[in-house]
KEMIMAR-244057 format. One line per 8 residues: number of its first residue (from 1); their letters; for each residue y, z, x of C-alpha. Coordinates in nm, 3 decimals, m for minus. Layout:
N
NUM) a) Y:Z:X | ...
This chain:
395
1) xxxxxxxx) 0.000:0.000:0.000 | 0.374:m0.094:0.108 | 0.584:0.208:0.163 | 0.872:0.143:m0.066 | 1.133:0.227:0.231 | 0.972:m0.028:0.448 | 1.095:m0.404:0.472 | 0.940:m0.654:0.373
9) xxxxxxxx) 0.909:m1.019:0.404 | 1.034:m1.278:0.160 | 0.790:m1.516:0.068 | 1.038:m1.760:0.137 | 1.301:m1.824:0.334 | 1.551:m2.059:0.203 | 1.930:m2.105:0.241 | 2.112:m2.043:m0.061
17) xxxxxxxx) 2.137:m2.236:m0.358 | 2.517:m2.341:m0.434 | 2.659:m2.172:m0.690 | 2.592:m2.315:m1.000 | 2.980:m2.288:m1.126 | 3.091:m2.528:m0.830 | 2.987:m2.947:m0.719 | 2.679:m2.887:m0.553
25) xxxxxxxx) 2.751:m2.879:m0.189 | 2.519:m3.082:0.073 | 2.230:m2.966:0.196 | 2.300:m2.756:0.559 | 2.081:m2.956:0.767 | 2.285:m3.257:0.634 | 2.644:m3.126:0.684 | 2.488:m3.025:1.057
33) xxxxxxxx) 2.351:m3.344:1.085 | 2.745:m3.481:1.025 | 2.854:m3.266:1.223 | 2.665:m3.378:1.500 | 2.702:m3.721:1.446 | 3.084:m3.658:1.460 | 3.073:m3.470:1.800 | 2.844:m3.674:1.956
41) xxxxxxxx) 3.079:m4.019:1.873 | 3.394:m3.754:2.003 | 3.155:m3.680:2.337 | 3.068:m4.057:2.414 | 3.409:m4.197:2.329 | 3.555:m3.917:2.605 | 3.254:m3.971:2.867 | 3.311:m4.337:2.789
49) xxxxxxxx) 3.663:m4.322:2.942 | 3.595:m4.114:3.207 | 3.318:m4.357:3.296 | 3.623:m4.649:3.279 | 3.882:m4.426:3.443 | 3.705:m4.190:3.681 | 4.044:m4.085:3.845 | 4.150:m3.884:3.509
57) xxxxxxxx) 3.751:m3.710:3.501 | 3.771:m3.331:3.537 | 3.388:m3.339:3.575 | 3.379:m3.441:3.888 | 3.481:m3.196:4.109 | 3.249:m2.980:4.223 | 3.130:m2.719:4.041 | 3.257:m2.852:3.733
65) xxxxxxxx) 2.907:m2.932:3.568 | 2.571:m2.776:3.611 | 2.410:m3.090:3.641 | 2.598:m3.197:3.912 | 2.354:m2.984:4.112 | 2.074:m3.218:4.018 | 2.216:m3.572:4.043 | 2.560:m3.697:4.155
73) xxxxxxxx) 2.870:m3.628:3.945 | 2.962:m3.991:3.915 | 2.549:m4.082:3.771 | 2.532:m3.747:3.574 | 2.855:m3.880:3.364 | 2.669:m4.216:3.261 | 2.376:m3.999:3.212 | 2.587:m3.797:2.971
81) xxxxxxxx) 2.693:m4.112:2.791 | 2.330:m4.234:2.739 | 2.236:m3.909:2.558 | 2.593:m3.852:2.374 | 2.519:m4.245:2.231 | 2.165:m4.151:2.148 | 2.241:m3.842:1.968 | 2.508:m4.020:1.796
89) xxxxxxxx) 2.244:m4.332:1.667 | 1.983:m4.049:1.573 | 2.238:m3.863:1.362 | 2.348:m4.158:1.175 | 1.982:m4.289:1.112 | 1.912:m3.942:1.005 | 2.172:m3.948:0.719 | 2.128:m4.299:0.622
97) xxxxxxxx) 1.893:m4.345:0.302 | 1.653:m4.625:0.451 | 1.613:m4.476:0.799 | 1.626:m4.082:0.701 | 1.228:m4.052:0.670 | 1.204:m4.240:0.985 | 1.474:m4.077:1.205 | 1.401:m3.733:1.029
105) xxxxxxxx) 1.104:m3.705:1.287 | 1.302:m3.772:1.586 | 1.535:m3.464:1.524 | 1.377:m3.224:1.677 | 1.305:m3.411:1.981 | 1.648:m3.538:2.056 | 1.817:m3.214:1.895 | 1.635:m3.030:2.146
113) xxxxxxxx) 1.744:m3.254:2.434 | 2.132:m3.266:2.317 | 2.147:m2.899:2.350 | 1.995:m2.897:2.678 | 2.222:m3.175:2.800 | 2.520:m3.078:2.658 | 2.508:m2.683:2.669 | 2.364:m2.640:2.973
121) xxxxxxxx) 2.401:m2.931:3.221 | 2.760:m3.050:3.063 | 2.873:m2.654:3.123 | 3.000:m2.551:3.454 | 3.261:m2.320:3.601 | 3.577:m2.464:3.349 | 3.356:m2.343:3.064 | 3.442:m1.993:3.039
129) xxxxxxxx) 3.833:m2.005:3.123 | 3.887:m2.282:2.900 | 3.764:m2.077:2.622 | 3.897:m1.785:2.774 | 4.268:m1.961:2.733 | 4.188:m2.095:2.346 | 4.112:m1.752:2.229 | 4.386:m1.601:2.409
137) xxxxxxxx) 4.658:m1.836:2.250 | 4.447:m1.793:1.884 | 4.496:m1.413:1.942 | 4.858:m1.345:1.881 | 4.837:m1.551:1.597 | 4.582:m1.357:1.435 | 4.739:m1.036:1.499 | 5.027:m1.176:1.321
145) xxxxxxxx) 4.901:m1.292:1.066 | 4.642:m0.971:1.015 | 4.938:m0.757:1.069 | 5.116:m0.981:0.735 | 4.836:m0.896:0.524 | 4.787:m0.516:0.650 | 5.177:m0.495:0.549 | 5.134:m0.665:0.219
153) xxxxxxxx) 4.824:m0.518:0.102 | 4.844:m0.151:0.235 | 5.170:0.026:0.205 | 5.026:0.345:0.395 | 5.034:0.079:0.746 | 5.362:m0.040:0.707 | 5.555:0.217:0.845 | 5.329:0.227:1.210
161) xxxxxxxx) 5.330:m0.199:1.115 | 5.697:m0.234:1.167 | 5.760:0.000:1.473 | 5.449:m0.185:1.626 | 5.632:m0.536:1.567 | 5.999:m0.409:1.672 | 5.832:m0.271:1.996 | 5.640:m0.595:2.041
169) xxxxxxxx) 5.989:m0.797:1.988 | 6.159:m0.544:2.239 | 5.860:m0.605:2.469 | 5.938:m0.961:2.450 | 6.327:m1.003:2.507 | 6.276:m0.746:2.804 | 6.085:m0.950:2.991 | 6.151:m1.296:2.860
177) xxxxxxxx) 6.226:m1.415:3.227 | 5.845:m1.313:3.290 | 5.706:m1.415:2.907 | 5.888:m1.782:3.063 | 5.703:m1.841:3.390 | 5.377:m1.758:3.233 | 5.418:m1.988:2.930 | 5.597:m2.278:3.208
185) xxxxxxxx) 5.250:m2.230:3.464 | 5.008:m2.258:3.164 | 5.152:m2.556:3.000 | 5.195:m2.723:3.319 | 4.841:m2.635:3.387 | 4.732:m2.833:3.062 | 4.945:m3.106:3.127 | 4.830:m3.143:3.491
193) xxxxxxxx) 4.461:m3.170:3.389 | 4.460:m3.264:3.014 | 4.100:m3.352:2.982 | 3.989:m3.010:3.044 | 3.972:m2.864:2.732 | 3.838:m3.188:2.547 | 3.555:m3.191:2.824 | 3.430:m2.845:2.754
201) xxxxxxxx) 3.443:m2.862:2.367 | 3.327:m3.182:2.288 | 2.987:m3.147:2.473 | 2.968:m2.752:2.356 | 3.063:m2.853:1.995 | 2.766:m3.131:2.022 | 2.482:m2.915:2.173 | 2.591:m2.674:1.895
209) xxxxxxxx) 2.558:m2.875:1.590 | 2.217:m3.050:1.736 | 2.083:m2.678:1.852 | 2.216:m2.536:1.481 | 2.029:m2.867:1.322 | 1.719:m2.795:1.498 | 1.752:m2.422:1.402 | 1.800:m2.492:1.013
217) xxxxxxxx) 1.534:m2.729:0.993 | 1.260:m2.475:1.133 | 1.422:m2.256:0.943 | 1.347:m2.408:0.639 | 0.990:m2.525:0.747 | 0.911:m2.155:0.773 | 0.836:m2.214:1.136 | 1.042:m1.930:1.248
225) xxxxxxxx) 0.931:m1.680:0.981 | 0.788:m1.399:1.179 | 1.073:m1.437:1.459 | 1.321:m1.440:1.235 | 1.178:m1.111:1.086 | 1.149:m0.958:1.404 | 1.495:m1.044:1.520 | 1.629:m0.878:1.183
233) xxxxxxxx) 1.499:m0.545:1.196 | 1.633:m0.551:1.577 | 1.987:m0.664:1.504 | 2.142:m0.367:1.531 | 2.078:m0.326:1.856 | 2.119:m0.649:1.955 | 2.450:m0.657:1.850 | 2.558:m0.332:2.064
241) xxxxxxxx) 2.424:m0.489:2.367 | 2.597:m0.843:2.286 | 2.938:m0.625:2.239 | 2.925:m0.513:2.539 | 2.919:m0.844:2.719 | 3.292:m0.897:2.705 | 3.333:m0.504:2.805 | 3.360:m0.547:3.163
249) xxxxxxxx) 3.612:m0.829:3.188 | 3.873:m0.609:2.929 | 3.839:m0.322:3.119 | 3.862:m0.494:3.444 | 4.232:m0.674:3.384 | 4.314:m0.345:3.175 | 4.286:m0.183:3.514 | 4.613:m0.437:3.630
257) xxxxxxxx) 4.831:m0.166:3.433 | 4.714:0.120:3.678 | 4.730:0.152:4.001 | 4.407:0.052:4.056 | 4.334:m0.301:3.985 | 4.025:m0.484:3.958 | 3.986:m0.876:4.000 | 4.341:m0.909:4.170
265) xxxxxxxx) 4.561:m0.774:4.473 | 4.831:m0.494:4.315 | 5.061:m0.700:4.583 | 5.043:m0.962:4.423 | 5.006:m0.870:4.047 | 5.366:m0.978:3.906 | 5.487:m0.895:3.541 | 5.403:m1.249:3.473
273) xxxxxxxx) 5.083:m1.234:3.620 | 4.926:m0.972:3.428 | 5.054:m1.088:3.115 | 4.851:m1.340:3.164 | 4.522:m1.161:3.297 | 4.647:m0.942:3.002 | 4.677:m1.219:2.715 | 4.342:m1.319:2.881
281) xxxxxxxx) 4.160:m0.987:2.847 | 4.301:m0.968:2.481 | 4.042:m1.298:2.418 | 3.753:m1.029:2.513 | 3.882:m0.742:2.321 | 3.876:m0.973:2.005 | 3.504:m1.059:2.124 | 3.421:m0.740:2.080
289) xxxxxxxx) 3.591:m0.643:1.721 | 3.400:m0.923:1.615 | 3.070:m0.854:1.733 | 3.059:m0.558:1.595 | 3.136:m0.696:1.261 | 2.780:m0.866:1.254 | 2.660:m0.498:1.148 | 2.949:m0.354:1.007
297) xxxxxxxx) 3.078:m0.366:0.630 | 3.332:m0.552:0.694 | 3.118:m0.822:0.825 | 2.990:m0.892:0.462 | 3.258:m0.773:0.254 | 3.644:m0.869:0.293 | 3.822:m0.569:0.357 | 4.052:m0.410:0.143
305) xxxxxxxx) 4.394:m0.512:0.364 | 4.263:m0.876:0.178 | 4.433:m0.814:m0.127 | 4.314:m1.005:m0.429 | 4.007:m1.137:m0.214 | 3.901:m0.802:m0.095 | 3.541:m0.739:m0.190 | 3.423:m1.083:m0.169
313) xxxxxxxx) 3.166:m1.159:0.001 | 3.204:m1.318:0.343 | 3.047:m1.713:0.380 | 2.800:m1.641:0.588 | 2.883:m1.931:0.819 | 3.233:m1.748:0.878 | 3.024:m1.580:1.162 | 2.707:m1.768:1.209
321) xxxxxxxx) 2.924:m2.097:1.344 | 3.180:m1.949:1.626 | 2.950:m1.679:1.758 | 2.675:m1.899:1.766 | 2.884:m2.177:1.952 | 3.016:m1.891:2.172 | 2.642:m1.801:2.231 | 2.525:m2.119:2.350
329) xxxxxxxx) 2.938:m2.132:2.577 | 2.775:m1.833:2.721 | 2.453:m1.959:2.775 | 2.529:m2.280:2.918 | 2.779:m2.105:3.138 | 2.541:m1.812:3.268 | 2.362:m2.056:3.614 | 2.697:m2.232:3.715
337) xxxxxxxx) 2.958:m1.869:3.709 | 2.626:m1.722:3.904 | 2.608:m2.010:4.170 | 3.014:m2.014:4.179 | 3.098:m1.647:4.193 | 2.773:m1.509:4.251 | 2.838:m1.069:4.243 | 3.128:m1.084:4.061
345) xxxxxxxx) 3.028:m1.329:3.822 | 2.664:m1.094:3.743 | 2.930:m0.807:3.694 | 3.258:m0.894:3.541 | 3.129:m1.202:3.357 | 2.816:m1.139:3.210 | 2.721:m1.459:3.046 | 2.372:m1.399:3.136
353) xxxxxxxx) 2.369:m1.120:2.958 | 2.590:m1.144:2.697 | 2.528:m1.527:2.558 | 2.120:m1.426:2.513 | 2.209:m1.090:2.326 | 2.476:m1.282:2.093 | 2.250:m1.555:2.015 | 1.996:m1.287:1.885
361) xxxxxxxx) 2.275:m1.091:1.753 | 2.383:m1.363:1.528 | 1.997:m1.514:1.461 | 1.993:m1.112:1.267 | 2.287:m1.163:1.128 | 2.171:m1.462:0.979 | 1.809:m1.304:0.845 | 2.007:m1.053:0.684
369) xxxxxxxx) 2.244:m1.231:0.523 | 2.008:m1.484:0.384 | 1.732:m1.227:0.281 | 1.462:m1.274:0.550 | 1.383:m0.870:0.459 | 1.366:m0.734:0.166 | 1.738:m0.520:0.108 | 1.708:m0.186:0.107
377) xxxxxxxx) 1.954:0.093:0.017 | 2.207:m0.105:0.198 | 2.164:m0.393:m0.012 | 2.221:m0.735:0.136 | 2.508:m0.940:m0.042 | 2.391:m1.310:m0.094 | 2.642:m1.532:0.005 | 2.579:m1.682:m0.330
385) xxxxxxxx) 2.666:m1.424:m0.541 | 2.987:m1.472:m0.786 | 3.302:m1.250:m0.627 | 3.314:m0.926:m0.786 | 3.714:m0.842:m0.799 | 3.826:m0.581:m0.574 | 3.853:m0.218:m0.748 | 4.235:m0.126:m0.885
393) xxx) 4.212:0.111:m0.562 | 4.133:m0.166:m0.341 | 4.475:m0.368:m0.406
């Protein structure tokens, strides 16, 4: 007999139906499947003009790609091109009607190979700070506009609110000579090498749509039932350990504001400097918050600084999409920061630690939030269930 605390599995494992109230949506494996077809058309189009224009390729300096360790930089590009133009053909077979049965077969396969090729050997040492410098100018818009709602929706804040934006403003106009140079060296650092942010993305956004493909389809063969199980009743501690991947990096360039600093020379640490090793850190910080939410309340539910929308449930793929792309950036990043900074790298930058945890941290998430276990006291919200408005409390 079942002990009725225990969990237990689901005869099935399906995604959600759409709800019934709404156009019925496409099925996930076929928006993934445009998805991938989009990124991999974005990838060759790129590697095709690098191929053209090699003087303007920012994957060809050394240590700029994994693969480059394998077979030469100028090859590995045309390489990257062959497999970018065959995921893109397989993609577009797989959501045409006369080819779909056909092609269907050869997802898997190719999936499999596209997120070897393009999160692994297409990843190299620009990976991590060009991510590192898109969260970091996404983070003071979020506090922003967080801070908005907060005010809006929770009158109790807005006294702590205000005095936290008038010091921020003060902050700003004091050292707007210093705010200047770091704004003037990152821009000119984007316009010096433009193609490095489009030639981290657009391979990591294709290796994540063919390895999220992949994923849904076993998914919905059942092959990863007992896996997925497993991974679910662990999640909880998978997610501490994948929050704590980011941890050593924040602390490290929080250290700039003592007298001690870590990962730079006090001599030569500026006001300019560590705000940006500060704006920086503030990308890993955010990692963290949202980790966390994978197993928090909050991570299912809207909170109540939402207003009208607090209560709702969150879309599931509001967290399954960026951390598992950020799981397979950290993945595909782990070999190359290890060959380039060796120590350090195992240390302050823990991608081979921290993109394995997240991955299984958000492969729970995703079991839980789709009812791989049965719910228990803390019943599971299905992503399909109608909103419930928020309690007169709540608003």
């Amino acid at each position: 007999m079942t002990s009725p605390t225990a969990p237990r599995e689901l005869p099935r494992h399906d995604l959600p139906r759409p709800d019934p109230g709404h156009a019925e949506a496409p099925p996930p494996d076929r928006r993934l499947a445009a998805a991938a077809l989009v990124a991999s058309a974005a990838t060759a189009v790129m590697l095709g003009w690098f191929a053209a224009r090699p003087e303007i390729d920012p994957l060809l300096p050394d240590g700029r790609m994994l693969g480059a360790e394998l077979v030469p930089a100028t090859s590995l590009v045309l390489l990257l091109l062959a497999a970018a133009l065959l995921g893109a053909v397989v993609a577009a077979a797989a959501l045409a009607g006369p080819t779909a049965r056909v092609a269907g077969r050869l997802v898997a396969p190719v999936g499999v190979v596209e997120a070897v090729v393009f999160g692994l050997l297409a990843q190299g040492s620009g990976t991590l700070p060009a991510a590192g410098y898109l969260v970091s100018f996404a983070v003071p818009v979020l506090a922003v506009w967080a801070g908005v709602q907060v005010f809006r929706n929770r009158p109790a804040w807005r006294l702590p609110l205000a005095a936290a934006a008038v010091l921020a403003v003060v902050g700003v106009v004091v050292g707007r000579d210093a705010f200047a140079t770091w704004a003037g060296a990152v821009s000119s650092g984007l316009a010096r090498e433009p193609w490095a942010m489009p030639s981290v993305l657009l391979p990591l956004a294709t290796a994540a749509a063919w390895g999220g493909l992949v994923a849904v389809r076993a998914w919905q063969r059942g092959s990863l039932r007992t896996a997925t199980a497993w991974v679910t009743r662990h999640r909880r501690l998978f997610t501490i350990l994948a929050a704590l991947g980011p941890l050593p990096y924040a602390l490290a360039r929080a250290s700039w504001l003592t007298p001690w600093p870590q990962l730079g020379n006090a001599e030569e640490l500026t006001l300019a400097v560590k705000i940006q090793g500060l704006s920086l850190s503030s990308g890993a910080w955010l990692g963290v918050v949202l980790t966390l939410g994978l197993i928090l309340p909050w991570g299912e539910r809207l909170p109540r600084w939402f207003g009208r929308r607090a209560g709702r449930p969150v879309p599931p793929a509001a967290a399954i999409v960026p951390g598992g792309i950020v799981a397979v950036m950290l993945c595909g990043a782990a070999v190359p920061m290890l060959l380039l900074m060796g120590a350090t790298a195992a240390l302050y930058f823990p991608a081979w630690f921290w993109g394995p945890t997240l991955a299984l941290a958000v492969w729970g998430y995703a079991g839980h939030r789709y009812g791989v276990l049965e719910p228990d006291a803390a019943a599971v919200v299905s992503p399909a269930e109608p909103a419930r408005p928020a309690p007169a409390s709540r608003r």
